[in-house]
C-alpha positions, 0 to 999 in steps of 0.5 A: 279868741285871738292870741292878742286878747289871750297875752293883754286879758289872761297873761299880762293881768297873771304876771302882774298878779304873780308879782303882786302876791310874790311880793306880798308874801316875801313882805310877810316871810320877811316880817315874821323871820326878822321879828317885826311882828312885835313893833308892827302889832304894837299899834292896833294891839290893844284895839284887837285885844278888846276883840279878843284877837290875839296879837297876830292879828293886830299885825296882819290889821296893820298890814293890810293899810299897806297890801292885803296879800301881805295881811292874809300871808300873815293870818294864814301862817299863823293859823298854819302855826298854830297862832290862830285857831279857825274862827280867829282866822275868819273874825281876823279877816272880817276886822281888816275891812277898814284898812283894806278901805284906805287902799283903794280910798285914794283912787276912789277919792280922785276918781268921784270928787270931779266926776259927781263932787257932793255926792262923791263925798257922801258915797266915800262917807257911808262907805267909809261908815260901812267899813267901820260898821264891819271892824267893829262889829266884828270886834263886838262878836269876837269879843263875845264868842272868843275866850280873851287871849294869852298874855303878851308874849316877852319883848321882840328878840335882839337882831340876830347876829350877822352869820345867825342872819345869813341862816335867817335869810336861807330859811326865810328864802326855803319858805318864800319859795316854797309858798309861793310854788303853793299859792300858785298851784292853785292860783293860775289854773283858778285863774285861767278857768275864770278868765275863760268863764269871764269871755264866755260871758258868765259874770257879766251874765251874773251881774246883769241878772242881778241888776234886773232883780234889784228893786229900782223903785227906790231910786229914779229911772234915770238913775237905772243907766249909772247902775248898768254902766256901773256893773257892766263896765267899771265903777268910772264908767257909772260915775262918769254917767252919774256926773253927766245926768247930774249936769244936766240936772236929771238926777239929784244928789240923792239918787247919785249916791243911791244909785251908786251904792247899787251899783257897788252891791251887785257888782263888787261882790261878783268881781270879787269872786273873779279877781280876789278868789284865785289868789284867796284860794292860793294863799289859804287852802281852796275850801277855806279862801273860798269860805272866808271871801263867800264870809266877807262878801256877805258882810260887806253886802249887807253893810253897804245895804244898811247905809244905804238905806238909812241914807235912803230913809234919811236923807232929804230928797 
């Protein structure tokens, strides 16, 4: 391993990385220390009160259409709090799957539509459907297993007066840093530890076998190279194969989307594990980031799983 490779896969991604959540959690402190919560949460309120979620969680929902470290910020000071009971925290984080959707939806768009074109719109559509299918199932077991919450709570408080907001930002700076200095405890050296099992070959031995096992009689043999470079590469290195066979007139529409649905099963879940884990471990304690992203995963998967196999069962050949 050459220092090289060491400074352009391990350092520069951890000083973006630290950057990324230094700013998610400095968005969060500001929110909560400026009382903004009110106005931000106004907008999904009632939609979360119908899942008995309490408005803390309606601001973390907005929150995460514009940084998911931000939303955990918001969730996991509030659960710290007292503002949101455990199970509460995990159902929270379970209905924020479809903002988290739309961060990514602008370069999964521009990335599929000239690449594999119809079937790219159908592979947005389910997984767009799968997203809502998490929220609101979400929203519909919270509902039946959570007691309805508290009243809202009085108006937002008036903007504090200029020496009142010279100490507001004192307190607001003591917490950003304090958190900080705590997410990255348990961040760097999480992280460190799966960039060495990354270049020792564990996730891509993970992915492989997992790519093996999965039953392929239900897409073309063809359709095998768009899952492989899907898991082993990136998600534009199997749509990029899966625009080229489909040029060339080997593989349908149906089997594009089939198999690039596949391909988000086995490898999403896994870079997951690598690249959300440390930081989710960061900001909640380890045992409970490791259980809410375990939780999500699982969720996810068989979401996606599900349409998929309603578009398999469906969809004209």
């Amino acid at each position: 391993m050459t220092w090289q490779a060491v400074l352009k896969r391990l350092v520069v991604p951890l000083l973006r990385l630290t950057f990324f959540i230094a700013v998610g959690l400095f968005v969060g402190n500001l929110i909560e220390s400026l009382h903004w919560t009110h106005h931000l949460g106004r907008i999904a309120r009632p939609l979360l009160r119908w899942g008995h979620l309490s408005d803390q969680s309606a601001v973390a929902f907005m929150a995460a259409f514009f940084s998911g470290v931000t939303a955990n910020t918001l969730l996991m000071n509030a659960h710290q709090d007292g503002k949101l009971t455990r199970r509460e925290l995990y159902f929270s984080n379970l209905v924020n799957a479809f903002p988290s959707y739309f961060l990514h939806l602008p370069t999964t768009f521009f990335i599929l539509l000239p690449l594999v074109r119809a079937a790219g719109v159908y592979y947005l559509a389910l997984t767009l459907l799968a997203a809502l299918g998490r929220t609101f199932g979400a929203l519909a077991v919270s509902r039946l297993v959570l007691p309805p919450p508290s009243p809202s709570a009085a108006p937002a408080a008036d903007p504090p007066e200029p020496q009142a907001r010279k100490d507001l930002f004192k307190d607001m700076w003591r917490k950003f840093r304090r958190r900080l200095l705590r997410v990255l405890r348990w961040t760097l050296p999480i992280y460190t530890l799966f960039f060495l099992l990354n270049h020792w070959g564990l996730f891509d031995w993970m992915e492989l076998a997992l790519a093996r096992v999965f039953p392929y009689r239900i897409i073309p043999v063809e359709a095998l190279s768009v899952v492989v470079f899907q898991v082993t590469a990136e998600f534009t290195a199997g749509a990029a194969a899966a625009g080229a066979l489909m040029d060339a007139g080997t593989l349908t529409v149906k089997g594009t989307v089939l198999a690039l649905l596949i391909g988000n099963v086995i490898a999403t879940p896994v870079r997951a594990l690598r690249h959300q884990l440390p930081y989710y471990m960061g900001i909640y304690t380890p045992k409970t980031g490791l259980s809410l992203l375990v939780v999500s995963q699982a969720v996810r998967v068989v979401s996606v799983v599900l349409v998929g196999w309603l578009f398999y069962r469906l969809a004209p050949a």
